[in-house]
C-alpha positions as CSV (number, residue, x, y, z in Angstrom):
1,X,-16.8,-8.2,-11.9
2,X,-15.2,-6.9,-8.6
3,X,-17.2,-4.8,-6.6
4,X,-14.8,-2.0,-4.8
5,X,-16.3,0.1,-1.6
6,X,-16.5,3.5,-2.5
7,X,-14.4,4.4,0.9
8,X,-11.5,2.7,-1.4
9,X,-11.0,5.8,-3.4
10,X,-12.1,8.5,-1.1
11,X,-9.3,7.3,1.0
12,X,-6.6,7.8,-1.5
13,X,-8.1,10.8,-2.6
14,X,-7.9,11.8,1.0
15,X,-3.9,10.7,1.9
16,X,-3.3,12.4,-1.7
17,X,-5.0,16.3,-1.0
18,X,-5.4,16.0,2.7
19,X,-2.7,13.9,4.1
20,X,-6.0,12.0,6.1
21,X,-4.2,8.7,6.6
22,X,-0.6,7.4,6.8
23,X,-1.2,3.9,4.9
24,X,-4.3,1.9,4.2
25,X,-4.8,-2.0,3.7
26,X,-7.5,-3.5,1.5
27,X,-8.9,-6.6,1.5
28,X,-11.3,-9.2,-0.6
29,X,-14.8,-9.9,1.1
30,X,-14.8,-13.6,2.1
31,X,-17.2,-14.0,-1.1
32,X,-14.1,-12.8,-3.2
33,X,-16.9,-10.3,-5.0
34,X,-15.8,-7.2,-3.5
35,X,-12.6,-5.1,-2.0
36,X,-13.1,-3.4,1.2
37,X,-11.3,-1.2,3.5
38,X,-9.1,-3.3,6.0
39,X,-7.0,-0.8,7.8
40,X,-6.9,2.9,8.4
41,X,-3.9,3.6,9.5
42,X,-3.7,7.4,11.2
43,X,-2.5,10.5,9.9
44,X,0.7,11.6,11.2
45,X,3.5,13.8,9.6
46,X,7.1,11.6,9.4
47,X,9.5,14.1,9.5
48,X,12.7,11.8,9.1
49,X,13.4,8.7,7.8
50,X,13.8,6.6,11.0
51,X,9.9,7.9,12.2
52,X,8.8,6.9,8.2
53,X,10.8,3.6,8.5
54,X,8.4,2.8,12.2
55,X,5.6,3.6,10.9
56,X,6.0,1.5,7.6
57,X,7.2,-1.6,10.6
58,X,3.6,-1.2,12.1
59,X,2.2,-1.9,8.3
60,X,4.6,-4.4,7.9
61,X,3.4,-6.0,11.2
62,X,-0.3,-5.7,10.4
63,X,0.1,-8.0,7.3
64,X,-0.3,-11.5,7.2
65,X,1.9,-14.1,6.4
66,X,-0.8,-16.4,4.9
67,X,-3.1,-13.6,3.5
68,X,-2.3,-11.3,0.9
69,X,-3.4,-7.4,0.9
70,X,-3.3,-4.2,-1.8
71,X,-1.6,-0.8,0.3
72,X,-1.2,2.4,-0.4
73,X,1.5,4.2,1.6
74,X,2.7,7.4,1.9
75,X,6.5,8.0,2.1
76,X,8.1,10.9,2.9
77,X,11.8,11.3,2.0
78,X,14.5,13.4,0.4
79,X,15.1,13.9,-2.9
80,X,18.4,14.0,-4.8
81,X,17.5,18.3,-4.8
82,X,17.3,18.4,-0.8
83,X,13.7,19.0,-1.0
84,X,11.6,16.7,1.3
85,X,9.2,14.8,-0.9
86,X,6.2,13.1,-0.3
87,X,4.9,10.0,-2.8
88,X,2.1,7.4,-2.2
89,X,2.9,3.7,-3.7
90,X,0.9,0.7,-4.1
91,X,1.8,-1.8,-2.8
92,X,0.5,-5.4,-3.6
93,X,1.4,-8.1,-0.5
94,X,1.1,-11.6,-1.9
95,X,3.0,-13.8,0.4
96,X,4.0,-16.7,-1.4
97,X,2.9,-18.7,1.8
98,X,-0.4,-18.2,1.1
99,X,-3.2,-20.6,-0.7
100,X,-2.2,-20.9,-4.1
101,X,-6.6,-19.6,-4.4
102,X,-5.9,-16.3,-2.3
103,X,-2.8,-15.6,-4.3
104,X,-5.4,-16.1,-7.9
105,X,-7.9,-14.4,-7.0
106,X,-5.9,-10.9,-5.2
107,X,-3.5,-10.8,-8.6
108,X,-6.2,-11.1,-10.7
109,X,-8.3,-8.6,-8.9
110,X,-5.7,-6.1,-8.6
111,X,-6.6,-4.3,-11.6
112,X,-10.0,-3.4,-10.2
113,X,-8.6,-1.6,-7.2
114,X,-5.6,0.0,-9.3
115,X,-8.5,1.6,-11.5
116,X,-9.9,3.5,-8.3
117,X,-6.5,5.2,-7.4
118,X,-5.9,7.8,-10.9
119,X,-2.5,9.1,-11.2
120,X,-1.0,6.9,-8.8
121,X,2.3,6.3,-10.4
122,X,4.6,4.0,-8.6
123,X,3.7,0.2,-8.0
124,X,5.7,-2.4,-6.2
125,X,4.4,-6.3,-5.4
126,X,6.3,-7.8,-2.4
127,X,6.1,-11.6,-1.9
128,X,7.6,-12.1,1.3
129,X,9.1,-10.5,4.5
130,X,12.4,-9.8,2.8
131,X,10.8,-8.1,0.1
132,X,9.0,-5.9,2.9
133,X,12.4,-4.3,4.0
134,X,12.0,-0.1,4.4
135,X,14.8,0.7,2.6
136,X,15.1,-1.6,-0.2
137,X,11.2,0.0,-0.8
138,X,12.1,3.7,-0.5
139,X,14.7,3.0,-3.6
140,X,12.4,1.6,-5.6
141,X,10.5,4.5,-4.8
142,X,12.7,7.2,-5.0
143,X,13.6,5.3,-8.5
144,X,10.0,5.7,-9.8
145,X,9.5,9.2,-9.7
């Protein structure tokens, strides 16, 4: 049984009703028994796609090529109505590059940390840096909903 820090859900709960944080990144504990917070990263309002698409290049830059991560982030875009929308996604970083153990033990542990974050609807697993690109994201995004 995985152990997940209560802050892991009060987060969510907090970028879902209060807008409290842009993104978040998790991480195991080094004993692999828990998931902890990792990153906060601050609240700000994106208010076009270019200031969204920065802010999801300072995630991208805080992740580790050799060391995988769960995310939530929340994108802000325009839907096919014209009306500005904003949706929080999962997103599960397992770089391929890293130990074939880390890789295990996140995607089997994943389920644990999805079970904290209710009615979070869209999901998407990204494997390496091509896989991080903004745009190819938002569509799957904007495909989800």
């Amino acid at each position: 049984m995985i152990a997940v820090e209560e802050d892991v859900a009060s987060i969510y709960n907090g970028m879902k009703m209060s807008k409290e944080h842009k993104y978040a990144i998790f991480k195991m504990t080094d004993d692999w028994l828990g998931i902890v917070v990792d990153y906060r990263g601050e609240s700000r309002s994106t208010l076009t796609k270019e200031e969204d698409k920065a802010v999801f290049a300072e995630l991208s830059a805080r992740l580790s090529d050799d060391q995988p991560r769960y995310v939530l982030y929340d994108f802000r875009f325009t839907d096919n109505d014209g009306r500005i929308t904003e949706k929080i996604a999962f997103l599960f970083w397992c770089p391929d590059s890293a130990s074939t153990k880390r890789q295990m033990v996140y995607t089997t542990s994943k389920g644990y940390i999805m079970a904290k974050f209710e009615g979070l609807m869209i999901k998407l697993q990204a494997n390496d840096r091509d896989e991080l690109n903004f745009e190819d994201i938002l569509l799957k995004v904007e495909k989800q909903l």
